[in-house]
Structures are given as C-alpha cells and as structure tokens.
N, C-alpha and C positions, 0 to 999 in steps of 0.2 A: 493082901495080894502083893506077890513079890512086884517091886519095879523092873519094866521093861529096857532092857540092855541096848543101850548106842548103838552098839555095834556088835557084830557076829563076828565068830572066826571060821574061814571058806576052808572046809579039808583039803590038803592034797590029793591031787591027781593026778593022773597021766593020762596025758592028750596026746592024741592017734598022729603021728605026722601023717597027712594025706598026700602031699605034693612037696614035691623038689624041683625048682626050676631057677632057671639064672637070673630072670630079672620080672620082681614081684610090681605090680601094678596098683596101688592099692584107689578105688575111685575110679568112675569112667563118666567124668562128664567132660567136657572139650578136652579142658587138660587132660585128665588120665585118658581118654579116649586117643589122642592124639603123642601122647608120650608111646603106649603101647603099640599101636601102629608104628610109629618111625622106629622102636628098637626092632621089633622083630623085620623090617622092612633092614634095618643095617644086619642083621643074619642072626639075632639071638635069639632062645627060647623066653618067650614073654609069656606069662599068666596073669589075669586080668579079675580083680575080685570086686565085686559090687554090690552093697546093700538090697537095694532093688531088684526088680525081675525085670529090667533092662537099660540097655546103655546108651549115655548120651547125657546125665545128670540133668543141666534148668534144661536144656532143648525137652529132652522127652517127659520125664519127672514132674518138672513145674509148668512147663506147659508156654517155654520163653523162645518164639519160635524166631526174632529179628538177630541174625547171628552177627550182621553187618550194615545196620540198620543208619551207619554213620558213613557209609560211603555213597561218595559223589564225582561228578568227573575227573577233576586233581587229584583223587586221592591217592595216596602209591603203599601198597601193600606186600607183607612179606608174602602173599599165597601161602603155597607149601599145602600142609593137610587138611586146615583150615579154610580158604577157598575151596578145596578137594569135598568136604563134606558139603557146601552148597550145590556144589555141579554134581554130585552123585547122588543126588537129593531133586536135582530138577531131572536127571538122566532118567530116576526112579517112580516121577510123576510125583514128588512130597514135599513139593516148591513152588511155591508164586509170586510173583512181583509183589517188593516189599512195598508198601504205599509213600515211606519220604523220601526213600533214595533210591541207589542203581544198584540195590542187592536184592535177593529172592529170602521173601520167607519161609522158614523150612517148616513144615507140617510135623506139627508133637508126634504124633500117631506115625506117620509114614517115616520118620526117622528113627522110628524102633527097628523095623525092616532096615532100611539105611546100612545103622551100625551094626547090625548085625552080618549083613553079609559083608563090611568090612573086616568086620574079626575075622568071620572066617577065612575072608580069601586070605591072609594075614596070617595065620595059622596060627594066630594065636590062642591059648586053653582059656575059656571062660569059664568062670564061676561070680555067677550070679545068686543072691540069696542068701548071701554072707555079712555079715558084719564085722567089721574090724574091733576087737574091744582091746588088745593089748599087742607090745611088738616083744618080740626074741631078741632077748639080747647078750651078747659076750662080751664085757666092759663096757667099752663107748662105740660097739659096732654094734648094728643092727644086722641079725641074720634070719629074719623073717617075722611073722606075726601071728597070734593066735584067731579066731575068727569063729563069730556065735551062730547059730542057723538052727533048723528043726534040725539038725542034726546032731547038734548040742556043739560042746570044744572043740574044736581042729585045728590044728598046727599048719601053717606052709612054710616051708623054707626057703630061704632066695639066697643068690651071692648077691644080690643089689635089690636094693628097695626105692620105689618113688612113689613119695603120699600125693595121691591128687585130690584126696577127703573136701577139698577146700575149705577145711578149718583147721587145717595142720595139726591134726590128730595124732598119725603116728609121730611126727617130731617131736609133740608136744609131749606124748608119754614116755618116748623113748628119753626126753631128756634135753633135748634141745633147746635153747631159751625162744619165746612166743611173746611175741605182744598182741594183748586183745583188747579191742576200741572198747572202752565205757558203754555200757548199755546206753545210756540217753545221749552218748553222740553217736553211737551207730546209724548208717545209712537203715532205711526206713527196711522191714520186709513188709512180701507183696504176698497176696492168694492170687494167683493165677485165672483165667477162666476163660471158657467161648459162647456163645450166643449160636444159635440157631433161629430162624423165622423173619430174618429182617429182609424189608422189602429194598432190594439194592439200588434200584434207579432214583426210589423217594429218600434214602438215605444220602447217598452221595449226592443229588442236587440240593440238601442244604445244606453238604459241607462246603458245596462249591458256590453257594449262596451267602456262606460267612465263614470262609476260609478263614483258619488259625494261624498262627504264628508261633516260634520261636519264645517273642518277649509276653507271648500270653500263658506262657507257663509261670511267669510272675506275679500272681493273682492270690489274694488270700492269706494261706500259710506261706505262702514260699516266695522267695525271694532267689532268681536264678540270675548271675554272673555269666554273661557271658564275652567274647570276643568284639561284638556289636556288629559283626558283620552275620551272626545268624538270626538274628532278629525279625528281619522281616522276609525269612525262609518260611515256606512252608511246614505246617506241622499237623498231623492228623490226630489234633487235641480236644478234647471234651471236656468242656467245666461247666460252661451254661446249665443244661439241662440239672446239675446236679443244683448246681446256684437255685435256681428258678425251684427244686425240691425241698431244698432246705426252706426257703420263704414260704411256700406252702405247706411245711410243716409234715411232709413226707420222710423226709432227712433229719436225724436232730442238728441241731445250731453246729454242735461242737464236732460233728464229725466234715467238716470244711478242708480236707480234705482229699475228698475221694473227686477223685481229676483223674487225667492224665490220656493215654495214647492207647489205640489199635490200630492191627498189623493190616489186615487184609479184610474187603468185602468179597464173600463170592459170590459167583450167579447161582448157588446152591441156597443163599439163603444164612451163610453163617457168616459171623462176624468174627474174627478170631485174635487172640492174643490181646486180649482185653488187663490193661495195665495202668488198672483205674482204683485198688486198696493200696493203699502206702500206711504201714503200721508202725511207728517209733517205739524202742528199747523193747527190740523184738531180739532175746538174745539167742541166739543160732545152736549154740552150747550148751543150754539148757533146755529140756526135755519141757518141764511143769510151764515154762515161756514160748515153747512151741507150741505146746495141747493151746493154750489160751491165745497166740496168735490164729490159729489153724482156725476155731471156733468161731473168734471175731471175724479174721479175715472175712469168712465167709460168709457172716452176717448181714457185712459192710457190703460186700459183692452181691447181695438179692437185693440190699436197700438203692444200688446204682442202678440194677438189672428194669425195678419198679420205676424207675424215676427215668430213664431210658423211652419205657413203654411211653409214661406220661407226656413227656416233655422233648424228644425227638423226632423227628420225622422219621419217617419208614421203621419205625421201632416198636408199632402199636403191640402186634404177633410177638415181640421177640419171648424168645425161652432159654433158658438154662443149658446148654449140650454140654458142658464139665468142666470142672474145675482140675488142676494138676494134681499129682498125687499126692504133693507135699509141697508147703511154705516154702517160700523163693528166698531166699537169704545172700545178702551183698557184701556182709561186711560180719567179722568175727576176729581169729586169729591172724598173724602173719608171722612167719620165722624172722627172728633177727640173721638175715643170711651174713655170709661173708661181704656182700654190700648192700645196701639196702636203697633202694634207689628212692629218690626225691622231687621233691614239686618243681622244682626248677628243672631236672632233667627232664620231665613231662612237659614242661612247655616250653624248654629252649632245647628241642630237638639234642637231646645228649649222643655222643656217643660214644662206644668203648669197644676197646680193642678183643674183648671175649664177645661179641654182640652175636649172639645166636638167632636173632630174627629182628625183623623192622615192626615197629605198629606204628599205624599213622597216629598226628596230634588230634586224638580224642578222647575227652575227659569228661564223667557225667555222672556226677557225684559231690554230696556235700555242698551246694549250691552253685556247683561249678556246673556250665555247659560250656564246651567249646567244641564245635565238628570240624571235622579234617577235610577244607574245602580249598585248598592253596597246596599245595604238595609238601608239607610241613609232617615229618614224622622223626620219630626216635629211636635209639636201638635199645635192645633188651637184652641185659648184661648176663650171663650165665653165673656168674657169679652170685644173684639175688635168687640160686635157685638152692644154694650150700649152704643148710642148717649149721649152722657153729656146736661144736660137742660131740655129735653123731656122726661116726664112719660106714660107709655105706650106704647113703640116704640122699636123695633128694627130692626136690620138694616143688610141684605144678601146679600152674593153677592157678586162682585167688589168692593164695597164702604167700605165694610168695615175698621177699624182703621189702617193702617200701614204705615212706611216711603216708598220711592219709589220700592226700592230693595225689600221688603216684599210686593210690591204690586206686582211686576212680576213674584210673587210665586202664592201670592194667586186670583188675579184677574181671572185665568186659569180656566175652565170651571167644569173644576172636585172636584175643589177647590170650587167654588161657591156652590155646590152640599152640601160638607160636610156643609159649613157652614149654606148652607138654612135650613138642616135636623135640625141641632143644635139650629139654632131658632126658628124650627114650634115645636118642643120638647115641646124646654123650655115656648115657647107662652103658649102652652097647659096645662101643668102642672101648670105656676105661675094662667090661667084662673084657674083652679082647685083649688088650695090650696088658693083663694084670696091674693094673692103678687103682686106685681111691678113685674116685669123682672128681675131689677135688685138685686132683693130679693128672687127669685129662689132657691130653695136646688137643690142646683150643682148635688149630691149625686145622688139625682132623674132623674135627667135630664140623667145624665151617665147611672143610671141603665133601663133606658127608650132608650135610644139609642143602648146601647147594645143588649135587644130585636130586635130591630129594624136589629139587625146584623152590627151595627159599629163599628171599632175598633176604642178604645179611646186612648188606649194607648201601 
C-alpha cells in the first residue's frame, strides 16, 4: 500500500472578486466593531466582514456581557463609541446595572439587535459568514483579503485594511512580525454561560450575608496582586460553594479552580454572565486546542452549575440557559507595532503625543488586579496600532503592540473600543488625504476623534 503524502498540492484558481470598497474591516468585536463605525462616521465606504452570523465578538459570541465592569466614581474615560454601545444598549432595553461598579451590563442576545442597527444606520456593507483565510497582496501592501463561506473563495478588495481578528491574523499572514505568548503562559480561556431558575431574594441575601472581596480572589490556584487599595472592595465572587464541592467529592480535587464572578441577578430568574471555568494553555490559534477547550470548558461549567444547586442559596432550581457560541480567548498574538507599549506605561499613566484615546489605570491579567478608582488613566499611542512590513494595514483590538502587563490593560473590551475608533479615524482620513497609515496627520485624526466625543488627552 502506497505511503500516504504530507502534503497535497491546492490547484489553481480563480476567485470571484465580490466587493471593492475603501476601507475593509476585517472582525467585529468592540475593536473591528468600533473601528468601522468611526471610519464610515469620518465619510468613507466601510465594509465589515465576520466569521459569525453576528456582531459584537466576546459581547455577543461568548457571551462576556461587563463591558466596563472596572468603572467607579473617579474613573475618567475616553467615552467615544465605546460608552456609545453601553447607552444604545440601555436606550434598547439590552442593559442592566452591572453588579460591582457604575456601568451597565450589556445583554449577549439584545446586543446583536444593538450592532446591528449600528451598522446600519452607519451605512456600513455587512458580510457576515465569512471567514478570513488569506490577505491580497502586492509586495508589502496589503490590498484586500480572500475569505471562505458556503459560498466557497471570494475575493474583497480594499484601499486599506484593519485586522480586528484579535489574533492578528491578517498581519500575521500578510507578513508582519507577531509575537505569540507560550501556550502555558497564556492568560487562562473561559466557556462562557447563563443560569436560569435562581431564586433572587434567597440568592442575593447570602451574598449579602458573606459579602466577597477583592483579596478573596487570592485563594487556591491564584495569587492576585493588587494596588491594596481594592482589597476590601466589593466583589460579586464565588469559590465557597465550589470549595465545599470539591470536599464532597462532587468536583475532582484537581480542578480547584473553577471560581470566579457573575454579572447580574434578574427578577426573571437568571443569573447571567457566569465567569466561573478558567482553562490554562488554551491556545486561541489552534483549532484541535479549541475542540478540546470547548468540550472541557463545558464540562467544568455543569460540574459548578451542580455544585451551585448543592451548596448555594437560591440556587436549588438553577438550570443551564446557554453557553456562548464559542471559547472566550484573552491572550494569543500581538503585532510588533511601530511602538509597543509597556508595563510601565500602564501603570505610570504614559503619555504620548499620537494618543488617540484615554483608558483609565485598569489591568486584569496575569496575576495583576488593579481598578481605576483615583482618576489615574493612560493614553493610547496610535502608533501600537502600525504593523512593521505591511503597507496599508492596521491593526484593533487585543493584538495590538504591547509587552504582557500592557496587554492585560489593553486587551479589556473598552480598550479594544478606543483603539478600533482610532484606527477607523485614521483609516479614513489617510484614505482621504492619499497617505499610508503610517503617514497620517496625527493632528487630524485627534481633531476628528474629538468630534467624535473622545477624550484624547
């Protein structure tokens, strides 16, 4: 029997160009969601392409509804589109008071409607149900991407491209240099989930019977760093019950742990945004490590759901209402941009003279907690958004340029926001003025965001 061959050779073909537009979108979770908005909002044709059958990435997708779950009185925020999707989200009845701070939770489900009538009023061209597999290229410019669907290949064309993949996909195939975290130091992924049937009055009187904390996230596996001034904050955290699972032999020993925080109780009965599986050397990038996160994830997620019932108050009823559509993923790739920003300018308030938006001092990652509760924030350099090698690209989102510690600032969902707005800006403008990206007048880009109602500085 002949041996079976390595590798195949793919025939050529010719793939249909479908679409020509000026500035390709690729991703639409905060970042690409918020990139596309602000360019077409500065007067350019934007098209918006997304795996999915809809927009919003961890908000709708996984199911991660605290968009701003780190704001408290002091805190001072770039708004912009960012806040903009909170308020058109409580405008829309798909928001409720988040439980540890002075933001609203936004509703996975009701933030599909949400973005959706953003796009449109936006006039931006949606294509959803695509997948990104390869970009177009003419030497070291990128002029569009090819993209898989039941449709089979299709071509789109762009004068400017911005990856919001949040694994720096297209940089990374176009040729860009990536640094990707080691599988076993990457930040943990999550399975996502909600709860239906809890009794709210018998629930909430025994969190307010043994109110959490802060420094009680330091229990067990984890060891969390923080400021010391959030410590004996409020935190609506769950480990007991699973503790008390494991001794009973409900839990095995070794899965120690499944902890962690939910968003909101309603008077309907559900418990939502449950952010209680944390899975180590879950790599993002790999497919055959996602089937097998997805599987466990969800495993881990019935064995807290049972241990809940058991060992909770108001949790006797509780039930299963869904899981996200897919594994929540924190930490992958990042472009070595033109700057890459660092742990020090994350906690010593940086700033720089291209700062395309503010985020407050909030870092939550890698054993770091620190919340933004003193008026302490940083700018966010346009320059960590310019892939090195590739002309016509940039790059939103989580991926963006930074060392780890700056990534568990900015990778944060509100973060992603500033920086998509800051790209689809400046996409727009350099389309306009005939420049690269990275030949942009700053100037303009600032005074276009400030319209926009961002604080830059």
């Amino acid at each position: 029997m002949p041996e079976s061959p390595s590798h195949i050779t793919e025939p050529a073909r010719q793939i249909e160009v479908i679409r020509r537009t000026e500035i390709l979108v690729v991703g639409s979770g905060p970042g690409g969601l918020a990139a596309a908005l602000a360019a077409a909002r500065t007067g350019a044709e934007v098209t918006l392409v997304e795996r999915f059958g809809c927009f919003g990435g961890n908000i709708t997708a996984v199911g991660v509804e605290g968009l701003a779950w780190y704001r408290h009185e002091a805190t001072v925020e770039a708004n912009g589109i960012g806040r903009e999707f909170e308020e058109r989200a409580k405008a829309m009845g798909a928001a409720v008071p988040e439980s540890q701070s002075l933001s609203y939770e936004l509703d996975s489900e009701g933030f599909k409607l949400v973005a959706d009538r953003l796009v449109e009023e936006a006039g931006i061209r949606p294509m959803l149900h695509r997948q990104f597999v390869a970009p177009i290229m003419e030497g070291d410019r990128i002029t569009g991407i090819v993209t898989e669907s039941k449709a089979g290949r299709e071509a789109i064309l762009a004068r400017l491209v911005i990856d919001a993949t949040g694994d720096a996909d297209v940089a990374h195939r176009a040729g860009a240099p990536t640094r990707k975290t080691p599988p076993e130091e990457m930040q943990a992924a999550s399975v996502m989930f909600h709860l239906a049937g809890v009794d709210k009055s018998a629930f909430m009187a025994a969190v307010k019977a043994d109110p959490q904390t802060y420094k009680d996230w330091s229990t067990g596996e984890w060891t969390v760093e923080t400021a010391g001034k959030e410590d004996d904050m409020y935190s609506p955290f769950l480990k007991k019950p699973f503790q008390k699972a494991i001794e009973e032999g409900l839990i095995p020993a070794h899965l120690s742990t499944i902890a962690g925080t939910w968003g909101a109780v309603h008077d309907t009965g559900e418990l939502t945004y449950m952010n209680l599986v944390h899975l180590a050397g879950v790599d993002g990038t790999d497919p055959d490590s996602l089937t097998q996160g997805e599987i466990e994830g969800r495993k881990q997620a019935m064995l807290a759901v049972e241990a809940l019932r058991r060992f909770m108050p108001g949790c006797a009823g509780v039930r299963l209402r869904n899981f996200g559509m897919t594994i929540g993923i924190r930490d992958t790739r990042k472009i070595d941009a033109a700057y890459n920003m660092t742990e020090a300018d994350v906690r010593n308030e940086a700033r720089f003279d291209d700062s395309i938006g503010i985020y407050p001092e909030f870092i939550d990652g890698y054993g770091v907690l620190i919340l933004p509760t003193t008026g302490r924030y940083m700018h966010i350099p346009y320059r960590a958004m310019l892939p090195r090698r590739v002309k016509g690209l940039l790059v939103a989102g989580r991926a963006i340029g930074g060392d780890r510690i700056a990534h568990a600032a900015t990778r944060n969902m509100a973060c992603c926001a500033v920086a998509g707005q800051g790209a689809g800006v400046a996409a727009a403008l350099a389309l306009r003025s005939g420049r690269d990206p990275d030949a942009v007048d700053i100037a303009a880009v600032q005074a276009e965001l400030r319209r926009q109602g961002v604080r830059i500085g």
